[in-house]
N, C-alpha and C positions, 0 to 999 in steps of 0.2 A: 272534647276539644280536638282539633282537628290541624296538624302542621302542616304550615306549607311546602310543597316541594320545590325544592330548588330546582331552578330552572338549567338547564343542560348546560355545559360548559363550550364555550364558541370554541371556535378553531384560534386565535388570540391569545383567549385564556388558556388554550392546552397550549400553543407555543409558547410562550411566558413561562408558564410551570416547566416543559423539557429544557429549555435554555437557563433554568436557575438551576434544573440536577447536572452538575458536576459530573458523573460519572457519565450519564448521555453526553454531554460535551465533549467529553475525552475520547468516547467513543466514537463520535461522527467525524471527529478531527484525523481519529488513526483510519479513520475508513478514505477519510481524502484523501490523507498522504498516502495510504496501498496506493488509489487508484491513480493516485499524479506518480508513483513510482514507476507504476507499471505501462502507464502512457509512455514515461519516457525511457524506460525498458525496450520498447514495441519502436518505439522512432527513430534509437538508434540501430535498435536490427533491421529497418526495413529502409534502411537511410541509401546502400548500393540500388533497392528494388526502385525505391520512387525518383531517385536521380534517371534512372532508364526510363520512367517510365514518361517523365517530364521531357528527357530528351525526344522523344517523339510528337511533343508538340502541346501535348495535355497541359493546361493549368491547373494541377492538383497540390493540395498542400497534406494530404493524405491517400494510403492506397484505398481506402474504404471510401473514399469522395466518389469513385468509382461506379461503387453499387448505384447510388442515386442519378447518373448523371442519365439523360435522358439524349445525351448523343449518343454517335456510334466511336466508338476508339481502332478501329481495326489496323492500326499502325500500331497499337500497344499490347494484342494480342499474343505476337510471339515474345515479347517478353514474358508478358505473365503464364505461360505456357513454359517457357525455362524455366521460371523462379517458381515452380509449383511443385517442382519433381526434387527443386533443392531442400537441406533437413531445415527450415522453418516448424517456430512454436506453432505449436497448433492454431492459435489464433489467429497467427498472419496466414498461416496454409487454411484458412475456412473463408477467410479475406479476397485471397485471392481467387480461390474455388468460385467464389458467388460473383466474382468480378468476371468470371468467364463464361456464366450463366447468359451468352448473347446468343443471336441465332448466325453468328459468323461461320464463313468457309472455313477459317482455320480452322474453327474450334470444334465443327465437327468431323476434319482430316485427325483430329490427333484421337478419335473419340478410343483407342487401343492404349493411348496410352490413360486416358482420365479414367478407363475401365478399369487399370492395375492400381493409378492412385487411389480411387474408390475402397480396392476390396484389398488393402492395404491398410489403411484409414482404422486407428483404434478407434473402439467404441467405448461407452463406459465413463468413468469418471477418472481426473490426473492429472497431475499441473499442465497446464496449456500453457506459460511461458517461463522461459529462465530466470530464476529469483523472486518467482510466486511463491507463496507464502501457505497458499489452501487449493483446495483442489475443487476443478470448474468440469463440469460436462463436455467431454471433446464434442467442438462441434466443424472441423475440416472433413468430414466424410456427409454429413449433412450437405455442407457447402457445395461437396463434391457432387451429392445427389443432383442438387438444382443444376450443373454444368450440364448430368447426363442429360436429364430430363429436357433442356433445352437443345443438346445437341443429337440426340437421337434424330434417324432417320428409317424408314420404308425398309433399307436394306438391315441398318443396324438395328432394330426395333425388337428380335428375335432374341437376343442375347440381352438386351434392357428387359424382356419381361424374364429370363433365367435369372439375374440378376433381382429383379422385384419376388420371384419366387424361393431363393434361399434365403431363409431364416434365421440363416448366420449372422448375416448382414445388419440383423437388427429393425429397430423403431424409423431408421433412416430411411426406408425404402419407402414411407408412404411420400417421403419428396419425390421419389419415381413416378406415384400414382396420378400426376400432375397428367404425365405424357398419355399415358392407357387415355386416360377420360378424354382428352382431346380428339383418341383418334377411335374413338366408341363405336362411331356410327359411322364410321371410313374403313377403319380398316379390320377385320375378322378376328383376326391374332388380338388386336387389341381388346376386344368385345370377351373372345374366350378367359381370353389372361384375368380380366375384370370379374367373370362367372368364376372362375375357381380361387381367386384372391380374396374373394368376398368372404371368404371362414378363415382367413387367417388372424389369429389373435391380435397382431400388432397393425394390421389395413381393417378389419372390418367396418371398424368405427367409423374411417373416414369412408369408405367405401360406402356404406348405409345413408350416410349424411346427401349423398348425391341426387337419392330418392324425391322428387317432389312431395312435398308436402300437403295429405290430404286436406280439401276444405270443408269444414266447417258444415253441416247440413242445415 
């Protein structure tokens, strides 16, 4: 005699069952309240940043509305260019790093000082804001990468591949390897930089990935 199997459990019937365990309850509940604590942890520390930053004209109700916005802000530029260098959580300094990721004049006039931000930048794991509770992946030197990587230029381009070249630096430097491959087949320095990067443990990966994809015979 032969039983039948039960038929798999819907997506329904597993949320039904999570919402009658008690102890998943309590624990989705303590995870809201982190993350509403910490939201508003973050809004009161960036409350002087986004008043400047509004005062320029921006309709932003966040610094991070920033990243998406598909204008240009270059009236908000040197703000966030001050408030970068100030001691901000990590969070709001990787916030603001990616907010600076444009191809504006300013931003790549200051590119001496986003270089010391950069290779200042802990790596690693740490509380990224005040009255965190666990410990999150710094990620303002990441953020920082994406500024260089947009702000490099022809002249600066020479110290972005020394920079992509120390190992110090970390996992963060394949956000460097954005700029190399752009300027592959323009510019020489970037082409060599790319041949000797290609064995580094922490770029190979992304470095191989660039390869076309043989077909199929």
């Amino acid at each position: 005699m032969t039983t039948k199997k039960r038929p798999p459990m819907t997506a329904a019937e597993h949320s039904r069952l999570l919402e009658a365990n008690p102890e998943f309850v309590a624990q989705r509940e303590a995870r809201e309240r982190e993350r509403a604590e910490r939201v508003a942890r973050i809004q009161v520390e960036v409350a002087s940043l986004l008043a400047e930053l509004q005062a320029t004209g921006l309709k932003i109700q966040s610094v991070g509305d920033l990243i998406a916005m598909s204008e240009r802000y270059e009236a908000a530029i040197p703000v966030l260019l001050k408030h970068l260098q100030m001691p901000y959580s990590d969070v709001v300094r990787e916030t603001i790093a990616r907010s600076l990721a444009v191809p504006e004049l300013e931003v790549r006039k200051a590119w001496p000082m986003l270089v010391d931000e950069y290779r200042k930048a802990p790596m690693g794991w740490g509380i990224k804001a005040p009255g965190d509770t666990k410990e999150y992946k710094f990620g303002a030197k990441n953020g920082l990468a994406c500024a260089l990587s947009v702000a490099v230029t022809d002249e600066t381009l020479p110290e972005l591949i020394a920079i992509a070249k120390d190992r110090t630096q970390g996992e963060s430097r394949v956000l460097l390897l954005s700029a190399l491959k752009k300027r592959i087949n323009k510019n020489p320095l970037a082409k060599q930089a790319i041949e000797e990067l290609a064995t580094d443990p922490q770029l190979e990966k992304e470095i191989a990935s660039w390869k076309p994809r043989k077909k199929n015979s």
